[in-house]
ZAVEXNU-458650 format. One record per residue (C-alpha): x, y, z; residue in one letter. Coordinates in steps of 0.1 Angstrom, whole numbers. Layout:
N
c1,c2,c3,residuo
X,Y,Z,A
...
//
This chain:
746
c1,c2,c3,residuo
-28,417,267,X
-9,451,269,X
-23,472,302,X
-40,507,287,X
-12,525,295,X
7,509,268,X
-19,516,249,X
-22,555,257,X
14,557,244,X
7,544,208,X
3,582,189,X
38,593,205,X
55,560,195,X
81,562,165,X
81,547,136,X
85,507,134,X
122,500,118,X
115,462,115,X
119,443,79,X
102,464,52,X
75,441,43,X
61,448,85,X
38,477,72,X
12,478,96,X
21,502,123,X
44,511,147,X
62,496,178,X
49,507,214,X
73,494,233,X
104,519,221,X
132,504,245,X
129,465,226,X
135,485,194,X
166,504,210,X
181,478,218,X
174,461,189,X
189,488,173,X
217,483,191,X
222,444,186,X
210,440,223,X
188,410,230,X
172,398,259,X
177,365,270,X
147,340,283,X
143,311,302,X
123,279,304,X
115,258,331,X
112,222,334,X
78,220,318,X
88,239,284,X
71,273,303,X
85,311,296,X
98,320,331,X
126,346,343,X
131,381,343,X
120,389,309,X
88,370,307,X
70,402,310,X
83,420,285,X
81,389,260,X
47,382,265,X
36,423,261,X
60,424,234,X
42,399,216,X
6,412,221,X
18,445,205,X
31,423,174,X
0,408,175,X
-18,439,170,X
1,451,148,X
2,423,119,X
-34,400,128,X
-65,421,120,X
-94,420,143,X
-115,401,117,X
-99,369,127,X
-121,347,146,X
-101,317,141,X
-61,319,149,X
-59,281,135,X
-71,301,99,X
-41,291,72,X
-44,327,59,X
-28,341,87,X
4,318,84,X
29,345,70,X
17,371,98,X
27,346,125,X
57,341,106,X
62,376,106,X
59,378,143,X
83,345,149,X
108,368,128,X
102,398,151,X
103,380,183,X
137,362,175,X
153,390,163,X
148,410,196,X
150,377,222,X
173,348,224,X
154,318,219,X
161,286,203,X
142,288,167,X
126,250,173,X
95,235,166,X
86,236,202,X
95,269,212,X
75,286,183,X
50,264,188,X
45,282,222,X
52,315,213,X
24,314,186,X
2,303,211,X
5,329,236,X
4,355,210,X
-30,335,203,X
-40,341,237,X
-34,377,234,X
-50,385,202,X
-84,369,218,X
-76,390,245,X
-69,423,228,X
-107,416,203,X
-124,406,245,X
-112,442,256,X
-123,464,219,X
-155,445,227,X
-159,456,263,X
-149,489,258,X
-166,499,226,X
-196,477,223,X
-209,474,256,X
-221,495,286,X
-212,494,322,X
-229,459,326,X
-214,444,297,X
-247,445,274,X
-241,451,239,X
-253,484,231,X
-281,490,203,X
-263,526,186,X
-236,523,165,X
-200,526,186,X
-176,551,174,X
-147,543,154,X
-116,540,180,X
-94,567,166,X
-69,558,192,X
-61,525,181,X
-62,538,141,X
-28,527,139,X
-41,488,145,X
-71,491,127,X
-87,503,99,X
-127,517,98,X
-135,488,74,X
-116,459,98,X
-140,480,126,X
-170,478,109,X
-168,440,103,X
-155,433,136,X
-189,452,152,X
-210,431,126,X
-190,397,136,X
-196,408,174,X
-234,415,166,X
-242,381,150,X
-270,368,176,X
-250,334,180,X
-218,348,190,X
-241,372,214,X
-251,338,231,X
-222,323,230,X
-206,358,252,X
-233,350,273,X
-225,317,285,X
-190,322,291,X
-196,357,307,X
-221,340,334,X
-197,309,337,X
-171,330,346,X
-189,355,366,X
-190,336,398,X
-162,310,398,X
-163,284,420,X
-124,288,433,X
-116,324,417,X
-76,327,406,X
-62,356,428,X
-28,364,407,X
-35,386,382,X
-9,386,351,X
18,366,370,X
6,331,358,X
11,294,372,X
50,291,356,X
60,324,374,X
43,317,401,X
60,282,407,X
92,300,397,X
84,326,429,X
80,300,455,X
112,280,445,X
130,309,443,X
117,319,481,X
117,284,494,X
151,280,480,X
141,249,470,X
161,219,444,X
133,208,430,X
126,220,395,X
83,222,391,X
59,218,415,X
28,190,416,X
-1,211,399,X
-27,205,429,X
2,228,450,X
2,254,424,X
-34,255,423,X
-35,261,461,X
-15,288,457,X
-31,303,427,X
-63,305,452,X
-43,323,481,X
-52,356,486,X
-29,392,493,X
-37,385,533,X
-23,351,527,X
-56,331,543,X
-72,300,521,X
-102,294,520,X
-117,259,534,X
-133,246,505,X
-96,252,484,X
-79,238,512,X
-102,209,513,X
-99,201,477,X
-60,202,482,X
-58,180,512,X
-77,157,494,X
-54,157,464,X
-27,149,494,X
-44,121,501,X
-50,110,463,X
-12,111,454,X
-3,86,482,X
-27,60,465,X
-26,67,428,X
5,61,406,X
21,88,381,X
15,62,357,X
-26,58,365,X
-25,95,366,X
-12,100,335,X
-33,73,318,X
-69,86,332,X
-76,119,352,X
-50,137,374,X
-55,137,409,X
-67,173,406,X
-92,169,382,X
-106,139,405,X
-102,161,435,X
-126,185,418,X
-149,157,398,X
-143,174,368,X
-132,162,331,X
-97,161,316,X
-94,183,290,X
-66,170,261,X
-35,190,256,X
-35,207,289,X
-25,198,326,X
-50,216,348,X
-30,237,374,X
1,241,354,X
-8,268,331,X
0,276,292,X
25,255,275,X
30,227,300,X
11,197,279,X
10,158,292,X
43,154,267,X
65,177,287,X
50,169,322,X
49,131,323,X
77,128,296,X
54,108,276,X
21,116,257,X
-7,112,273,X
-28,80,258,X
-61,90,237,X
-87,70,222,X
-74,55,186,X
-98,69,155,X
-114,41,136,X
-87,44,111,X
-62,40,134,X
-85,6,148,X
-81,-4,113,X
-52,0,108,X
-38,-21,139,X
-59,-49,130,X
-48,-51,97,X
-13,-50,109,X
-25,-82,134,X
-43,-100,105,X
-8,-97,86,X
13,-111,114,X
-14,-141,123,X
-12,-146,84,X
28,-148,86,X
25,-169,115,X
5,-196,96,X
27,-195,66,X
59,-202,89,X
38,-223,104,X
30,-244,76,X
67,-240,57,X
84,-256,87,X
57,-286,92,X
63,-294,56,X
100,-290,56,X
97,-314,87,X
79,-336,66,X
102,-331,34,X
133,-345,56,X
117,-372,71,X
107,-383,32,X
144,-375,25,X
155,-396,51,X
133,-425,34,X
141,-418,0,X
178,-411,0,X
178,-451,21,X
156,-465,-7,X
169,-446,-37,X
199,-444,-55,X
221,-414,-54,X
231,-417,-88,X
197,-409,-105,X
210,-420,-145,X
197,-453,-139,X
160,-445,-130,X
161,-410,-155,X
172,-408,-192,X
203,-379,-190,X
188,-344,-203,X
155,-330,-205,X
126,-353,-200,X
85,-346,-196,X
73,-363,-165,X
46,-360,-138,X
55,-347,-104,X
29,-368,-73,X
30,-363,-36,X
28,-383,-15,X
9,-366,15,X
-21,-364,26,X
-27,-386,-3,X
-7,-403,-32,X
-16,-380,-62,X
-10,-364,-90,X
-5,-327,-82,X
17,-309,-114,X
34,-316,-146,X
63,-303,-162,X
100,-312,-171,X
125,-329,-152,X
163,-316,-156,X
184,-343,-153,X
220,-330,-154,X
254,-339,-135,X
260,-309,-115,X
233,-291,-118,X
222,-263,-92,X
190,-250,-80,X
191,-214,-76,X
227,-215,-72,X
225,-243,-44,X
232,-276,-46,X
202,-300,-52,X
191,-322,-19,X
203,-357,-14,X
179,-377,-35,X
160,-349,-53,X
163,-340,-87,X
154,-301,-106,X
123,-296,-124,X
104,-271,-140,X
66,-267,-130,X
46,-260,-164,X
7,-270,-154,X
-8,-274,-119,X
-32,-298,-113,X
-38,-297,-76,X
-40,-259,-64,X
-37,-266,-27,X
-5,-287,-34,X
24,-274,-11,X
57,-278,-26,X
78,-303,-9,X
107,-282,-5,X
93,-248,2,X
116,-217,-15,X
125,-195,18,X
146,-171,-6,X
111,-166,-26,X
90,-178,2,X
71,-199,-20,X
53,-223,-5,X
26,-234,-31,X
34,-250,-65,X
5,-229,-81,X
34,-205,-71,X
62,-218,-88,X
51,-221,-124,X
77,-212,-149,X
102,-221,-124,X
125,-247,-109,X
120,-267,-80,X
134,-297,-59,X
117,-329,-63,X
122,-360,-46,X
132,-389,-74,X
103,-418,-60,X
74,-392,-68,X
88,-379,-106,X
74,-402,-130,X
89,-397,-171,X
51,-397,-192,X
59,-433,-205,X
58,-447,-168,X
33,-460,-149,X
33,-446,-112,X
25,-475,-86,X
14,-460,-49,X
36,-474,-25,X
23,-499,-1,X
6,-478,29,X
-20,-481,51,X
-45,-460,32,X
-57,-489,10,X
-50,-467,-21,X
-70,-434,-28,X
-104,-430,-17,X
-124,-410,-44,X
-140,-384,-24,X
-111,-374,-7,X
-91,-371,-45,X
-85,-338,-54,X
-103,-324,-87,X
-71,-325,-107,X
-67,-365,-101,X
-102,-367,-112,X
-97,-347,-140,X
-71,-369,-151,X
-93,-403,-148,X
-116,-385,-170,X
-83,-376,-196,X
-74,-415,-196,X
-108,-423,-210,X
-102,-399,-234,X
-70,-408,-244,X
-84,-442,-254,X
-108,-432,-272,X
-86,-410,-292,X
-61,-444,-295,X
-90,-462,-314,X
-92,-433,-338,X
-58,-429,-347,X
-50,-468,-348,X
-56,-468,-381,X
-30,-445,-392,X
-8,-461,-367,X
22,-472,-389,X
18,-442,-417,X
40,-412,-418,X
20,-393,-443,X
-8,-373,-432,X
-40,-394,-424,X
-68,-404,-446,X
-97,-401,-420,X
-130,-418,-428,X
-164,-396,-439,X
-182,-376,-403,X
-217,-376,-404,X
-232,-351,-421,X
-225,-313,-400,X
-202,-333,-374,X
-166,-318,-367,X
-136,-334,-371,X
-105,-327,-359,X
-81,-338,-388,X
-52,-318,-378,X
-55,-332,-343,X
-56,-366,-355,X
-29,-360,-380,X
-6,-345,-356,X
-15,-376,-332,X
-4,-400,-354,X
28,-383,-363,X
39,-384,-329,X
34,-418,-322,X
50,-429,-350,X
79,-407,-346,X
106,-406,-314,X
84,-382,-299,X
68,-410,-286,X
93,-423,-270,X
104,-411,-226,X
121,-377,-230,X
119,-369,-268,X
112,-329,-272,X
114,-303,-297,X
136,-272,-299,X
112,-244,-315,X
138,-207,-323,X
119,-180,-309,X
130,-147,-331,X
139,-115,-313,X
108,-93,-328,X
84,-117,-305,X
95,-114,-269,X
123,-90,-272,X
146,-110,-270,X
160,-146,-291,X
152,-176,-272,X
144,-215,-275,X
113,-228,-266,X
111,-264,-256,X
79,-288,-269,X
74,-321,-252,X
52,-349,-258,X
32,-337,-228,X
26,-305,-244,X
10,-319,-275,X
-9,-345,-253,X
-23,-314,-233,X
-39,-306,-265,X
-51,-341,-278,X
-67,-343,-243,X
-76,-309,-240,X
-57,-304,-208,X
-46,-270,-189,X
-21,-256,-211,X
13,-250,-202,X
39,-224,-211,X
51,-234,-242,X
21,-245,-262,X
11,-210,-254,X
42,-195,-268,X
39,-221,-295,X
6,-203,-302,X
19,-165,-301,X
49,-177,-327,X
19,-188,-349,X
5,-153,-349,X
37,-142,-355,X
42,-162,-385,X
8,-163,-403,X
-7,-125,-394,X
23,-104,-383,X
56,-112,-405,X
61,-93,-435,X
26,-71,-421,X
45,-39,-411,X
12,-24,-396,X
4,-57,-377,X
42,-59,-365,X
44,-24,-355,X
11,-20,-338,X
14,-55,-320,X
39,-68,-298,X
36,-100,-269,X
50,-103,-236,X
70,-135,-228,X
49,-156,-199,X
87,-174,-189,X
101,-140,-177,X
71,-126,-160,X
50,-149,-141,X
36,-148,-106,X
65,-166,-91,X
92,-145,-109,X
71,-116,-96,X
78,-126,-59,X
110,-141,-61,X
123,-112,-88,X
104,-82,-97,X
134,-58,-103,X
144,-82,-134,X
105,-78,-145,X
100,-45,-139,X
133,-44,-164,X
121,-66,-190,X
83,-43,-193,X
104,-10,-197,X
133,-28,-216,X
97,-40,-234,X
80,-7,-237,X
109,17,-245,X
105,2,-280,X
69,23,-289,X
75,48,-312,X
41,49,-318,X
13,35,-296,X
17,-3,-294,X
-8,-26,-274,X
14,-56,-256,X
-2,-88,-251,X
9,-109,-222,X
-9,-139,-212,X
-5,-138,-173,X
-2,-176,-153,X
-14,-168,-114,X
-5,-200,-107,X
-30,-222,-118,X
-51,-202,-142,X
-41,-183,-175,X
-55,-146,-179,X
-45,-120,-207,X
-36,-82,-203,X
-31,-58,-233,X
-13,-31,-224,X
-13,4,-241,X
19,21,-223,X
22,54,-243,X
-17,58,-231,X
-14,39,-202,X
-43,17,-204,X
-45,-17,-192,X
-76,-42,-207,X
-78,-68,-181,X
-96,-100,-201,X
-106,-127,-172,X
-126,-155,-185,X
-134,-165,-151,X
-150,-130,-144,X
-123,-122,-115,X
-112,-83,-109,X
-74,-77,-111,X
-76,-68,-75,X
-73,-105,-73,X
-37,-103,-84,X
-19,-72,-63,X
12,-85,-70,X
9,-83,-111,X
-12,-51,-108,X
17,-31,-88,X
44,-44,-111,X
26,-32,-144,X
16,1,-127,X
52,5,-116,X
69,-5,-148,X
47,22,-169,X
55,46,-142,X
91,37,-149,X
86,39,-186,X
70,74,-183,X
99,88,-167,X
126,75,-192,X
111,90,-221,X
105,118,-201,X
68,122,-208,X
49,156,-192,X
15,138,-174,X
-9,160,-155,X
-11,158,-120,X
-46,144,-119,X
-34,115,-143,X
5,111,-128,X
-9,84,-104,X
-41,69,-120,X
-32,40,-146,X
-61,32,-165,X
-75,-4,-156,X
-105,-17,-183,X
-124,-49,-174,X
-132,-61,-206,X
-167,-83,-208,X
-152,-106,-226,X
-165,-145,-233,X
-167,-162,-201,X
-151,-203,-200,X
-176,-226,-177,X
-155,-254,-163,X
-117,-252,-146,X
-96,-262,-180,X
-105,-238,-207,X
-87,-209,-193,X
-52,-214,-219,X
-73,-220,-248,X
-97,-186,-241,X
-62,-168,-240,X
-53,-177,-273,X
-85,-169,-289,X
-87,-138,-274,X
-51,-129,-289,X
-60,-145,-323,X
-96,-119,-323,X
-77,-87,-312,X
-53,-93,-342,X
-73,-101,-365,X
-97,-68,-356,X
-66,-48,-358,X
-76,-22,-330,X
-51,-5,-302,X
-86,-1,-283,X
-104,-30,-269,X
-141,-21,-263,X
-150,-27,-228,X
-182,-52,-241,X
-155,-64,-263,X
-160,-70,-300,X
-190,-69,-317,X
-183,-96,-342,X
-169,-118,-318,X
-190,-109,-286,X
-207,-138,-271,X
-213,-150,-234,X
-195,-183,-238,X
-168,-196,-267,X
-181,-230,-278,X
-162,-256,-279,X
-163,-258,-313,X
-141,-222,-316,X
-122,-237,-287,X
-115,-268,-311,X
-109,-243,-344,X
-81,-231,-318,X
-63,-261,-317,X
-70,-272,-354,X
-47,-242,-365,X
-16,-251,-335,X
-18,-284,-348,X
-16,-275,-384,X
12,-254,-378,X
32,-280,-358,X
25,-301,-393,X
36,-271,-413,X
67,-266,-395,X
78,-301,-396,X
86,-293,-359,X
73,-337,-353,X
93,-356,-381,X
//
């Protein structure tokens, strides 16, 4: 705080001649603006602590608190308040054009906080003067208007600063502090000098090297009076600091209370070192910041962080003990089996069943088995006595693969649907084949330990001959079946049956007979083959999880029968292939989905809604996306939220994100983040299988209603709490009649 006689010279100073938008006042101190005139600055120095020390300390720290009175009005009560950022600006200007310091964080960081020190300082002594009497009470008449400080303040700034000093609980507030420090318990004796000039005085007359003092030291001699006696009780708090620092570490010191503040049994306060003075923080005195108590976020944060590592930890975990396992079958297999896997597998593409053979022997997946000379698996060479195969339906969803992917780290077949993987050769079995457990000491599988896909398949075997004795009639026929009169109001599945018959008669009954069906560039995007094996069509005799391409099978029958030659259908509807965007693809390559959606999108001219039936790994789910809008309908039939699947939900959010920015679309900033997600209350399946065939219907319904906008109770003329099995059954009536149609059997 400038000393009155600064003050007293304010009406003779001249005229301020810094940057024209300073239009407050004048300077006081004329020889800073001299020299400024005259290119001269002072130079300042700092001492080991980050503190303002030297020669020109002085005149920097009165030189601010005339700034400070000059460009903050009075009517600030809180220096932290945003609104007065470009007047400390101003002042950082000021200050740097008349003093050499380094324009860093840290050094205006200081600055501004002494020039916060001295504008509480300058409204303490307007309070003093002007609205209190000889005993500091507030006085009950109105104080004049200070006329000699008219070039600071203004008579409306004065008469809100006298109401803001009047307010009752800042009268209470004065109070308290004026009574606490009325009668202090070790009173400071030095004035304006300060702890950082004060330890820069007694190095300078000790002629000491050291570079800063310990602060119980300074604090001593912050208590020694002019006649140069101390007083017992200081001198007994600073011996027994002495005796503190021989015992306590700087380390314990810096982590609880200093040896001062135990000396004195009082609290630590954060952001300050008690005897040091202004500026020197636990940062710049103990080189390292002083520890606090994290916030709850903070808490949460760091146990999230641990959950994630204990979580990576397992999976390692788990990928290396079935690796370990995987070899030692390798070792087994490649002595037992033939390297040359022609004679056991018909050369090509065959359907089979993939088993493992630990815990238990089971069935755990089905798919395809590529059997090819030279073939590689993700540009590696296959294993010794494995063979590649695509995963198309998961039966077992806690069945680990038995080579895990450490490029994708997938560990999980529900994973790697839609993909290839390494199997060994003795647990692939072509559809024809019979698979015999090997001799072990388990005495075969117990049926409570079976996993619910094995049981599901002793349940499709009955099935399977049941369905035999219906179609045995038709056995030898290549026409289309003559089935005998239902009862009255029963269904029957004649296309099923039909198509049943067809394919036993034909080669399609026969180990590794499939079907090529052209998919045309106006479904996917893109011209591709899809392949149809006999373990497809049994999935839907059986009604079995679907797979991949009876699904696609399904989407070109839309195609075909509601969208071709329908240029309002075509246009307005448009499918997302399941092979290029699964979950697996997702984790092993979501830059080349991401690509596909925008490659995808970028072909709405108009608003479009894209259906994409989604695999998670063992269940099938549907999303309709509106990407000019960007609206996502999520339809689960197994009532999940799509916070279920992160993964899919950040790559559809990025990809319209994406898509936004190539065609260059103008989004408000409330919307540019927020992606509209609708859970759709669509029909809900009640058992583990009908997930494929609920995806299917609920493409065939939004077709046929010909809306971009899915209600979120879902359509009224198909609403209902369940599908029955009966629409599940017209479902698979209409694939089968179009795999008649097509001829795609005989």
């Amino acid at each position: 705080m400038a000393s009155d006689q600064e003050n007293s010279q304010d009406a003779n100073a001249p005229d301020d001649t810094s940057e024209k938008e300073i239009t407050r006042g004048i300077t006081i101190m004329k020889s800073i603006i001299r020299d400024r005139d005259k290119a001269v600055t002072y130079n300042v120095n700092w001492n080991a602590d980050n503190q303002l020390i030297g020669s020109n300390a002085a005149k920097l720290a009165s030189y601010i608190g005339t700034l400070v009175r000059m460009h903050i009005p009075i009517t600030a009560t809180r220096w932290s308040n945003k609104e007065l950022g470009s007047a400390k600006d101003k002042i950082w200007t000021e200050i740097l054009r008349s003093f050499n310091i380094e324009d860093t964080t840290i050094r205006k960081k200081y600055i501004l906080q002494l020039a916060g020190k001295r504008h509480r300082g300058w409204r303490t002594f307007l309070t003093n003067k002007y609205l209190k009497d000889k005993e500091k009470i507030f006085v009950e008449y109105d104080p004049e208007y200070p006329v000699k400080y008219a070039i600071f303040i203004t008579e409306e700034e004065w008469v809100a600063f006298v109401a803001q000093r009047r307010d009752e609980n800042f009268k209470k507030v004065s109070a308290t502090n004026r009574k606490r420090a009325s009668n202090p318990t070790y009173a400071y004796k030095k004035g304006r000098l300060g702890y950082a000039r004060l330890e820069e005085k007694i190095l300078d007359e000790t002629k000491s090297d050291a570079t800063s003092l310990p602060p119980h030291v300074l604090w001593k001699e912050a208590r020694v009076g002019k006649d140069g006696t101390v007083r017992d009780d200081v001198q007994h708090i600073y011996d027994e600091c002495e005796t503190l620092s021989q015992s306590i570490s700087t380390a314990e010191d810096q982590e609880n209370r200093s040896v001062l503040s135990r000396a004195l049994n009082v609290p630590e306060y954060p952001g300050r070192v008690r005897g040091k003075g202004h500026g020197c923080t636990p940062t710049s005195l103990y080189k390292n910041p002083r520890r606090r108590n994290p916030s709850n976020q903070e808490v949460m944060e760091t146990l999230q962080a641990l959950q994630a590592q204990v979580l990576q930890l397992q999976k390692d975990n788990e990928r290396y003990r079935c690796m370990e396992k995987c070899s030692s079958q390798l070792k087994e297999t490649s002595e037992k089996a033939s390297i040359n896997c022609q004679n056991k597998f018909p050369e090509g593409i065959s359907s089979c069943q993939l088993y493992l053979s630990s815990p238990t022997y089971r069935l755990v997946g089905k798919g395809k088995v590529h059997n090819t000379s030279g073939d590689l698996l993700h540009h590696r060479p296959l294993p010794d006595g494995h063979l590649k195969a695509s995963v198309d339906v998961v039966l077992d969803k806690d069945a680990l693969l038995p080579i895990p992917d450490i490029v994708s780290e997938t560990t999980f077949l529900r994973d790697a649907i839609g993909s290839f993987v390494a199997w060994p050769l003795d647990l692939i079995f072509i559809d024809d084949e019979t698979p015999t457990k090997p001799a072990s000491k388990d005495k075969g599988i117990l049926r409570h330990n079976e996993s619910v896909a094995s049981q599901k398949e002793v349940f499709a075997q009955g099935s399977q001959q049941l369905s035999q004795k219906i179609g045995s009639r038709q056995k030898n026929k290549r026409d289309l079946p003559v089935t005998s009169l239902p009862k009255k109001g029963a269904f029957v599945p004649r296309y099923q049956i039909s198509l049943e018959t067809l394919v036993d008669s034909s080669d399609m009954a026969t180990a590794g007979a499939i079907r090529l069906l052209d998919m045309e560039e106006d479904i996917f995007g893109y011209s591709c083959t899809e392949t149809i094996g006999k373990e497809d069509l049994e999935h839907i005799f059986r009604h079995q999880e679907l797979g991949v391409g009876v699904i696609h099978t399904y989407i070109r029958f839309l195609y075909d029968n509601f969208m071709r030659g329908n240029d309002q259908l075509s246009n307005r509807f448009r499918f997302v292939s399941s092979s290029l965007v699964n979950k697996a693809l997702i984790c092993r390559e979501p830059d080349s989905c991401r690509e596909y959606l925008v490659k995808r999108f970028m072909v709405s001219s108009t608003n479009n809604l894209y259906l994409w039936p989604y695999n998670s790994g063992c269940h099938w789910l549907l999303l309709a996306i509106d990407p000019l809008k960007e609206v996502v309908y999520f339809l689960n039939s197994i009532d999940g939220e799509w916070t279920n699947y992160p993964d899919m939900k950040q790559l559809v959010d990025t990809s319209i994100k994406v898509f936004r920015s190539q065609r260059q679309a103008r989004v408000p900033r409330t919307k540019s983040s927020n992606i509209t997600w609708i859970k759709v209350q669509c029909p809900l399946q009640r058992n583990g299988i009908d997930c494929g065939y609920f995806v299917m219907r609920f493409m065939r319904e939004i077709i046929n209603m010909n809306q971009i906008e899915i209600p979120i109770t879902y359509f009224d003329e198909y609403k209902c709490a369940h599908y029955t099995r009966l629409q599940l059954e017209q479902i698979k009536e209409e694939l089968c009649q179009y795999f008649i149609e097509k001829r795609l059997i005989i």
